[in-house]
Backbone bond lengths (Angstrom), bond angles and torsions (degrees), N, CA, C in turn:
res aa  C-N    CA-C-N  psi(-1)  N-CA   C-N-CA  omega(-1)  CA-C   N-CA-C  phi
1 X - - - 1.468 - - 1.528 109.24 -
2 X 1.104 109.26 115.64 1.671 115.91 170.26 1.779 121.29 -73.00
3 X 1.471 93.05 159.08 1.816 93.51 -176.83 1.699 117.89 -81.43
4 X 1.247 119.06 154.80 1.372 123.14 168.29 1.490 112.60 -81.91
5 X 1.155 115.34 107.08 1.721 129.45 -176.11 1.090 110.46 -92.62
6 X 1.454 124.07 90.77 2.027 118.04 169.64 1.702 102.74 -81.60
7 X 1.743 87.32 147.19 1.448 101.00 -169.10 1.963 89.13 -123.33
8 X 0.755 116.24 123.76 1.661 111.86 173.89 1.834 101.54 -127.24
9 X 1.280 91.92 149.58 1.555 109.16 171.10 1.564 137.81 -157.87
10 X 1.260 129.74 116.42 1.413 120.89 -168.14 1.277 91.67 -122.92
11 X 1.785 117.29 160.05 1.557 137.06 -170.35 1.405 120.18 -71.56
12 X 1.534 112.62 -33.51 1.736 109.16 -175.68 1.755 95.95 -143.06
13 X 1.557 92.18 154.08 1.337 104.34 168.85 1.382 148.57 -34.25
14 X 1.576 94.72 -31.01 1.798 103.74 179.93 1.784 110.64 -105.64
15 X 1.737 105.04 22.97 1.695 91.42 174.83 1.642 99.11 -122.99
16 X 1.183 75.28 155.32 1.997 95.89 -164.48 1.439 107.31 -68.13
17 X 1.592 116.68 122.17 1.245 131.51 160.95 1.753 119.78 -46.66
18 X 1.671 116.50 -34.94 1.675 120.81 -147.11 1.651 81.54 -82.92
19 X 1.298 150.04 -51.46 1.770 138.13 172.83 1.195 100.35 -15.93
20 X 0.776 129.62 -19.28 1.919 118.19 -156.95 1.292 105.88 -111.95
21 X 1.654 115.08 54.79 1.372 106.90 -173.59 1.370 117.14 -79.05
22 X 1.562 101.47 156.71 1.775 97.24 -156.56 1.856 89.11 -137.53
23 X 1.351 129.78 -3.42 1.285 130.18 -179.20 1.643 117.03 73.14
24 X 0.446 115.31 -141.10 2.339 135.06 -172.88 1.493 79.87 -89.94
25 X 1.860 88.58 107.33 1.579 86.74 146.16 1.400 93.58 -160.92
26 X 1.615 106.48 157.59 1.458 109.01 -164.68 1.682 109.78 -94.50
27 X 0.895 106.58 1.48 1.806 107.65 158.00 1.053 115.70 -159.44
28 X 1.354 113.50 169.71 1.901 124.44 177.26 0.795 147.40 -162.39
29 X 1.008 134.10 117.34 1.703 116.06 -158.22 1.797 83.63 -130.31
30 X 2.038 81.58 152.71 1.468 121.10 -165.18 1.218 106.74 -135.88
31 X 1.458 117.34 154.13 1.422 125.13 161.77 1.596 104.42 -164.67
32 X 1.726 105.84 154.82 1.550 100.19 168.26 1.951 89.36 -110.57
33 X 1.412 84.19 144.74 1.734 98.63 -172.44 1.501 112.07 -171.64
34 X 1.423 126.06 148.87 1.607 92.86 -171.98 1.959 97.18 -97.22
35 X 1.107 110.71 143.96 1.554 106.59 166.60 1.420 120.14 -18.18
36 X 1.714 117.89 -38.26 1.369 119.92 -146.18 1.263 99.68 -60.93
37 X 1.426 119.21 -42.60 1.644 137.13 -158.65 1.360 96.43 -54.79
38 X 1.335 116.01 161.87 1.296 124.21 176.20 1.369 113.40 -91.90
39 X 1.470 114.49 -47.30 1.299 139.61 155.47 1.371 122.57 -32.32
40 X 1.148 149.10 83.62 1.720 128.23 155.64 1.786 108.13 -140.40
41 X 1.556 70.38 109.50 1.751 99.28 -177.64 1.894 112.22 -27.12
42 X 1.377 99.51 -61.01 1.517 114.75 -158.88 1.455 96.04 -73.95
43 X 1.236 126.40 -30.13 1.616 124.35 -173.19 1.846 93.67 -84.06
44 X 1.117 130.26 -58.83 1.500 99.67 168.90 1.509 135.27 -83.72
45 X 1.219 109.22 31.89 1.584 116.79 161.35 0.944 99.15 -86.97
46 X 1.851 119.12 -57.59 1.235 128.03 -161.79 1.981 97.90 -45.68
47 X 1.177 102.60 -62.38 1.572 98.32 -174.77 1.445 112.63 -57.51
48 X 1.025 154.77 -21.57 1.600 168.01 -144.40 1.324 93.84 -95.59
49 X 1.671 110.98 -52.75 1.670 115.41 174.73 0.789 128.94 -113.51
50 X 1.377 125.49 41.94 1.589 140.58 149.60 1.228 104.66 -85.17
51 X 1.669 116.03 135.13 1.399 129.40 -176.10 1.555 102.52 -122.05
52 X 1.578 114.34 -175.23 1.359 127.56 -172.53 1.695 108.78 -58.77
53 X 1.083 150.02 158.00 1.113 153.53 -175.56 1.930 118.56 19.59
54 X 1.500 107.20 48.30 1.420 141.94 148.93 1.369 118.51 -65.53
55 X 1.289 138.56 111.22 1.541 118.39 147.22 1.654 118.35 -109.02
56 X 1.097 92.48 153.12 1.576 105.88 -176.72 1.646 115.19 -106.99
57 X 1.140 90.19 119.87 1.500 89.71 -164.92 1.574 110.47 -100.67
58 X 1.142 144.94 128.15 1.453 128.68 -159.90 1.763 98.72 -155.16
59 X 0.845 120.58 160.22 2.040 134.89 -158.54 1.077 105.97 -60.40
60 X 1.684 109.50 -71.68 1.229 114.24 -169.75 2.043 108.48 -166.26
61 X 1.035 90.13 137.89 1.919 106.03 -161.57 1.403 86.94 -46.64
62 X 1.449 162.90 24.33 0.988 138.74 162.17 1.398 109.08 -112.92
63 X 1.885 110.19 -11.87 1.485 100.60 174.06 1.766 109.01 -102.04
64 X 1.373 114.28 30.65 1.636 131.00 -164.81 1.773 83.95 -110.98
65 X 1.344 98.11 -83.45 1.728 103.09 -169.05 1.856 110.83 -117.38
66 X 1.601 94.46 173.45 1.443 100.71 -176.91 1.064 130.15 -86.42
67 X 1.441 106.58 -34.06 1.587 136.77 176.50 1.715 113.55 -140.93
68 X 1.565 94.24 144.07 2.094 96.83 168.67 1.851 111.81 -34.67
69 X 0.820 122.43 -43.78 1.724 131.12 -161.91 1.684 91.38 -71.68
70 X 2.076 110.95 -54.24 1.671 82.68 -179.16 1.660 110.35 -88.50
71 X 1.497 125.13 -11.24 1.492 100.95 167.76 1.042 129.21 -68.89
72 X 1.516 118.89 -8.97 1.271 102.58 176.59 1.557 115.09 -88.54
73 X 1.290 89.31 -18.51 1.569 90.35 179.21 1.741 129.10 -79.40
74 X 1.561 81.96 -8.45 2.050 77.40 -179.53 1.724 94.50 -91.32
75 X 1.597 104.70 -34.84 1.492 96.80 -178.69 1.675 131.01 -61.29
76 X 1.111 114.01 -26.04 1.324 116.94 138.90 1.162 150.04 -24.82
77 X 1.900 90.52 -78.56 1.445 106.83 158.42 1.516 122.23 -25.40
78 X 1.578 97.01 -83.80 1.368 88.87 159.83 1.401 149.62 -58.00
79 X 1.039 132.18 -15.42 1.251 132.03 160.39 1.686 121.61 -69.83
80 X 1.204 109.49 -23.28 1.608 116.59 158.46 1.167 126.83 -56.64
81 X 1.360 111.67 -41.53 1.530 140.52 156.55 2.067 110.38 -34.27
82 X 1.598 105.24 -38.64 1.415 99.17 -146.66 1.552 128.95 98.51
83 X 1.333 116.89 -4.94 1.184 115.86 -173.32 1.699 116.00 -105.67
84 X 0.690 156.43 164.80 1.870 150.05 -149.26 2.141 86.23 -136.68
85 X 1.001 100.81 164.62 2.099 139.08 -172.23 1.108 106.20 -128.38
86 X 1.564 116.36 94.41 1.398 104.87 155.17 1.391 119.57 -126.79
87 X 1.667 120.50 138.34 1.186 148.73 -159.18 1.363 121.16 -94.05
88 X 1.532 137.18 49.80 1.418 152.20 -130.25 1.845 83.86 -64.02
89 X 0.985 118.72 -69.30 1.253 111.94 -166.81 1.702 121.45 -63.17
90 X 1.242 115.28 -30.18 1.475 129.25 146.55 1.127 133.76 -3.53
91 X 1.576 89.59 -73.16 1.821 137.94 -142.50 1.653 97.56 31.14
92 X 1.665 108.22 83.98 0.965 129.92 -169.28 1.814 111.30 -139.84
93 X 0.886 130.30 137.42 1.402 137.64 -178.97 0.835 129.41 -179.58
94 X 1.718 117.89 127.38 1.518 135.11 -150.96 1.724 110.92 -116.96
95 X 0.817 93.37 125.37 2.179 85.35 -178.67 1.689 93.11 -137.32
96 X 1.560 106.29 158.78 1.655 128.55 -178.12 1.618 88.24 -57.59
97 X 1.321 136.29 -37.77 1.380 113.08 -143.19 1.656 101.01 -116.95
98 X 1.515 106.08 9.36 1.298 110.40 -174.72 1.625 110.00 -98.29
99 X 1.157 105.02 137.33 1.842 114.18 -166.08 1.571 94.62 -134.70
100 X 0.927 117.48 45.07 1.998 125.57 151.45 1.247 126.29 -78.45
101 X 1.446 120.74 57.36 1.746 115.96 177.92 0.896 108.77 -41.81
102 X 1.723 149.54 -5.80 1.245 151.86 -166.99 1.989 91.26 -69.13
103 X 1.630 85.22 -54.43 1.768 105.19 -147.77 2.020 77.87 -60.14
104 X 1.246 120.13 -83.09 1.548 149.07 179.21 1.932 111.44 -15.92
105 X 1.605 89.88 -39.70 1.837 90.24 149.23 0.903 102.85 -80.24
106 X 1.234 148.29 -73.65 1.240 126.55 -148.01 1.638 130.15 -61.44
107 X 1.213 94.82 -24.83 1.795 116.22 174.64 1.948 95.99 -62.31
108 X 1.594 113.34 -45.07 1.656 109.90 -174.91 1.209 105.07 -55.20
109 X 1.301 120.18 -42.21 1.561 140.40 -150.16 1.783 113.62 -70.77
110 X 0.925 94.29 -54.84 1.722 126.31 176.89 1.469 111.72 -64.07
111 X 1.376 119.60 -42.46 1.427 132.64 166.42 0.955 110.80 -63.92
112 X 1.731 124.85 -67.83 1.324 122.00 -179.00 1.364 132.90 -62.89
113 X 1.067 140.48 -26.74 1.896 154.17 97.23 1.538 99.98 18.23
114 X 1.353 112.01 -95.05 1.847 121.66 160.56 1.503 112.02 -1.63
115 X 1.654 108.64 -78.73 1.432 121.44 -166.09 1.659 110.29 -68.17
116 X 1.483 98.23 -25.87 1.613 104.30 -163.83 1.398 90.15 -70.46
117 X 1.461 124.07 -61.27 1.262 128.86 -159.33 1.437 123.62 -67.16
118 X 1.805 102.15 -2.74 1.884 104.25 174.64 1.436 101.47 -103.74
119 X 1.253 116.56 -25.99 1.688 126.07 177.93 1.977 100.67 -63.95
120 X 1.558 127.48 -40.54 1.480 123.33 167.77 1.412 127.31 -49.32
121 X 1.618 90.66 -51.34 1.616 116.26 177.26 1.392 116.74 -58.02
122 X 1.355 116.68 -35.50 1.409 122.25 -166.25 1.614 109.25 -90.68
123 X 1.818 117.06 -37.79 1.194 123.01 153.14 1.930 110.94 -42.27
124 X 1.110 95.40 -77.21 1.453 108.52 -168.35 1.614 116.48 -26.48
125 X 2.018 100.75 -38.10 1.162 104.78 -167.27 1.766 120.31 -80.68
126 X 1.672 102.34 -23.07 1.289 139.57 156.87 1.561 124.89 -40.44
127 X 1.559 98.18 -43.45 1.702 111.31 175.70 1.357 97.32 -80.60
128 X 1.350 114.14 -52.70 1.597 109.08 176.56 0.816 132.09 -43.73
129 X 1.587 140.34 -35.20 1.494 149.93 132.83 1.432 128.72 -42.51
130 X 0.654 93.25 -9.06 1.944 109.02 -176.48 1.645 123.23 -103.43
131 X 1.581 91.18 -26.04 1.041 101.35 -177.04 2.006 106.64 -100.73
132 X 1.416 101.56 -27.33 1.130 98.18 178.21 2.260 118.27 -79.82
133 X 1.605 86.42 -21.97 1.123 94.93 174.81 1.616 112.11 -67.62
134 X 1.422 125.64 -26.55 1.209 136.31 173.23 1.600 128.30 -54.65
135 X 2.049 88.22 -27.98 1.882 109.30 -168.12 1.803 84.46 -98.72
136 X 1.566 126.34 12.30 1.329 90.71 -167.73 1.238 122.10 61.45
137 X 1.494 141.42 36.13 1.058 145.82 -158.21 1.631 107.52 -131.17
138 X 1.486 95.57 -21.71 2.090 94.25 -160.72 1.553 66.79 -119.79
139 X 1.606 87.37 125.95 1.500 100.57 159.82 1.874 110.00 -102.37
140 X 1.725 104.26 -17.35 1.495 104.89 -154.75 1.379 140.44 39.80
141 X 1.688 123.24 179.01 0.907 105.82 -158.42 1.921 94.13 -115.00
142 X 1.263 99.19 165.81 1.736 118.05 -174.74 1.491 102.56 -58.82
143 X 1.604 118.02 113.15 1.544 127.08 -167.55 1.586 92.39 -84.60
144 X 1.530 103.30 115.25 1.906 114.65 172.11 1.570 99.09 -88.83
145 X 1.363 118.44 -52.77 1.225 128.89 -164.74 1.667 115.31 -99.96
146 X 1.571 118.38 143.38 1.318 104.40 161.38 1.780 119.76 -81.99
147 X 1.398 115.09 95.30 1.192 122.02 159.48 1.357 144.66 -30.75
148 X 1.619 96.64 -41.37 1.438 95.74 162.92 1.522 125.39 -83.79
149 X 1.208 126.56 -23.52 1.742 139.29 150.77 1.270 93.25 -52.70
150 X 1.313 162.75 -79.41 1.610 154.97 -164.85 1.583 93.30 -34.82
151 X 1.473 117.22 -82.72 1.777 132.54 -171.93 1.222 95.71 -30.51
152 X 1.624 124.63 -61.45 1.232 129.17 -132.29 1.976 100.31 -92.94
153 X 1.602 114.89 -12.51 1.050 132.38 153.78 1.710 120.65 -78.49
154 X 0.784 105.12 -61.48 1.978 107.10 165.69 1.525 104.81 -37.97
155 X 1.601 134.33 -66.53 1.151 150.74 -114.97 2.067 78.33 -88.09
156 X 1.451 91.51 -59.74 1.873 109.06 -142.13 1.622 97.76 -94.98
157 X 1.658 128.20 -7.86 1.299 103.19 -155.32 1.667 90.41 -131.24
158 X 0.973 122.89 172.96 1.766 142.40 168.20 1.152 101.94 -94.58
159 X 1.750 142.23 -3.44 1.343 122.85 159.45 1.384 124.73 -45.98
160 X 1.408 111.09 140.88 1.439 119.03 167.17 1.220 116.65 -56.39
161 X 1.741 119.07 159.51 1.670 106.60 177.45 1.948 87.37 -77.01
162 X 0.547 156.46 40.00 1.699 144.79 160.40 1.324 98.35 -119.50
163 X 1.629 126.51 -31.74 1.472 105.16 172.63 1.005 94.33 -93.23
164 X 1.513 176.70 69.27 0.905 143.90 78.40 1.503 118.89 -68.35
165 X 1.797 123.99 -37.86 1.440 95.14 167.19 1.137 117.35 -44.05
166 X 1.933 113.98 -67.30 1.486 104.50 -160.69 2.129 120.14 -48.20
167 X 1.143 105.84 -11.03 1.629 125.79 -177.52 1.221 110.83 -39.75
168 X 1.723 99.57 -60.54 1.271 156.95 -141.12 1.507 129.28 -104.77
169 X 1.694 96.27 -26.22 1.225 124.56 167.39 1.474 103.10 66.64
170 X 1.227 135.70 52.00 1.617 143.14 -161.49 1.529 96.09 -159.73
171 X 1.612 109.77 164.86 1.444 134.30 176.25 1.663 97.02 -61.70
172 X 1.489 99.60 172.56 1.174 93.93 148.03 1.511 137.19 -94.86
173 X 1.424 115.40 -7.72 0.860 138.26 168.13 1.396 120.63 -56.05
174 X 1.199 120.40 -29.08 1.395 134.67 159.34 1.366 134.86 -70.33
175 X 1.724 99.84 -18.68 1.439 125.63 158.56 1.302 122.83 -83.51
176 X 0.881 109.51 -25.75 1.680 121.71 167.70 1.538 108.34 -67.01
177 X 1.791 126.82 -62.19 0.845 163.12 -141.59 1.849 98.24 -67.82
178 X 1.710 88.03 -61.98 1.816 98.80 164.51 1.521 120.76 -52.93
179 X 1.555 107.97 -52.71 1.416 110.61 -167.56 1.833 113.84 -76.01
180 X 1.545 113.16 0.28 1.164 121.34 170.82 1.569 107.22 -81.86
181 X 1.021 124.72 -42.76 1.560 154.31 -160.07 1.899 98.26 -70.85
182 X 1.664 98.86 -66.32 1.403 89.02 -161.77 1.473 102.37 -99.26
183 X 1.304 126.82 -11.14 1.103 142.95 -171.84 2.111 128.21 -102.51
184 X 1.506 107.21 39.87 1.303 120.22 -139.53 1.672 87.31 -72.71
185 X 1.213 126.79 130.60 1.222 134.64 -176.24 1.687 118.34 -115.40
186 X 1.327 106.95 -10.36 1.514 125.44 -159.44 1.822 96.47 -97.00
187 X 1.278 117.94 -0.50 1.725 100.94 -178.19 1.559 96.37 -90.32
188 X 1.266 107.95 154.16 1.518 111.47 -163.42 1.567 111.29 -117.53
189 X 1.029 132.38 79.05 1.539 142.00 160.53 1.904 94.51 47.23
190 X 1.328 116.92 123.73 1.602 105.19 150.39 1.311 129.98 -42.62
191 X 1.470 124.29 120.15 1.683 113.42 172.80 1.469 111.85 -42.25
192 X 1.525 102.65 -63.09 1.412 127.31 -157.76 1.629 100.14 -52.50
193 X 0.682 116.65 -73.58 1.622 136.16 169.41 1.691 97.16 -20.96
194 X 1.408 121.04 -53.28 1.638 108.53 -177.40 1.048 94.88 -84.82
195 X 1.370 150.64 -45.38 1.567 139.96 166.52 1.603 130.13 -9.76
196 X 1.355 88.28 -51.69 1.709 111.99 169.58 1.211 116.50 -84.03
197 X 1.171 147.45 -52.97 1.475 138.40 132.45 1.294 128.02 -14.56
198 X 1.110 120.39 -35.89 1.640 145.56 174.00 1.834 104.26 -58.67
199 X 1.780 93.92 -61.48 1.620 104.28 -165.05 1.013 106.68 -62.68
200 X 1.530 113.00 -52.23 1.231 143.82 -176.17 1.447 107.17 -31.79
């Protein structure tokens, strides 16, 4: 019999890990980090020490991966391993020996929902600036760093957030700062939306 491994994760330093209840489990690893990074230490340990009949039990598929392309790919991962995905808030769960395209749409579905709904937000917030910049209203703030080289480093590369400050010639805090910005990880799947998927 294998162990129950909780994996929890939130984007910045000052939001609370204990939301993410995951019940009895005999190990865990945590980190605050935002998904965007490519990098997160505790999410590939966690996989490093997952063994054959392991499940990993974790909140919700948006604090697992960033995008469909890497959830599917850690869920795999692990399941190659022997170890099973389960999605408490979901009620979602993936194992090597399980062949439910039922479950496997719904995992696409739920992700893409996720991505759709930070790609609106991030437009939306875009018009909002545009429009205020129009009233003379957005003065903004004095650009030190190129921001979009930070994103466009987070997004595409395996640099560390420390090699990309030093990259970049910035804190890291400023790397964080970007990947909070363009990289919003904190909107939380529509209920309603899995409801119907649910009935469905």
């Amino acid at each position: 019999m294998g162990e129950k491994i909780g994996y929890r994760r939130v984007s910045s330093l000052d939001q609370n890990l204990d939301r993410q209840e995951l019940g009895n489990v005999d190990k865990i690893f945590e980190e605050k980090l935002s998904g965007a990074f490519r990098e997160r230490p505790q999410l590939r340990e966690m996989i490093r020490y997952a063994r054959d009949g392991d499940e990993i039990v974790v909140w919700s598929i948006d604090r697992l991966a960033r995008n469909l392309k890497d959830l599917t790919a850690i869920v795999e991962e692990l399941n190659a391993k022997g170890a099973a995905v389960y999605f408490i808030k979901n009620s979602l769960r993936f194992a090597r020996d399980d062949d439910d395209p039922q479950s496997r749409l719904q995992l696409h579905i739920m992700s893409a929902f996720a991505e759709f709904e930070r790609d609106i937000l991030k437009q939306r917030q875009r018009e909002g600036i545009q429009k205020a910049k129009q009233k003379g209203k957005y003065k903004g703030r004095k650009v030190q760093y190129d921001h979009d080289e930070i994103a466009r480093l987070i997004e595409t590369t395996d640099m560390t957030i420390t090699q990309i400050a030093r990259d970049q010639n910035c804190s890291t805090k400023t790397v964080y700062r970007v990947a909070d910005e363009r990289f919003d990880e904190e909107i939380p799947v529509v209920r309603a939306k899995y409801q119907l998927i649910q009935i469905a």
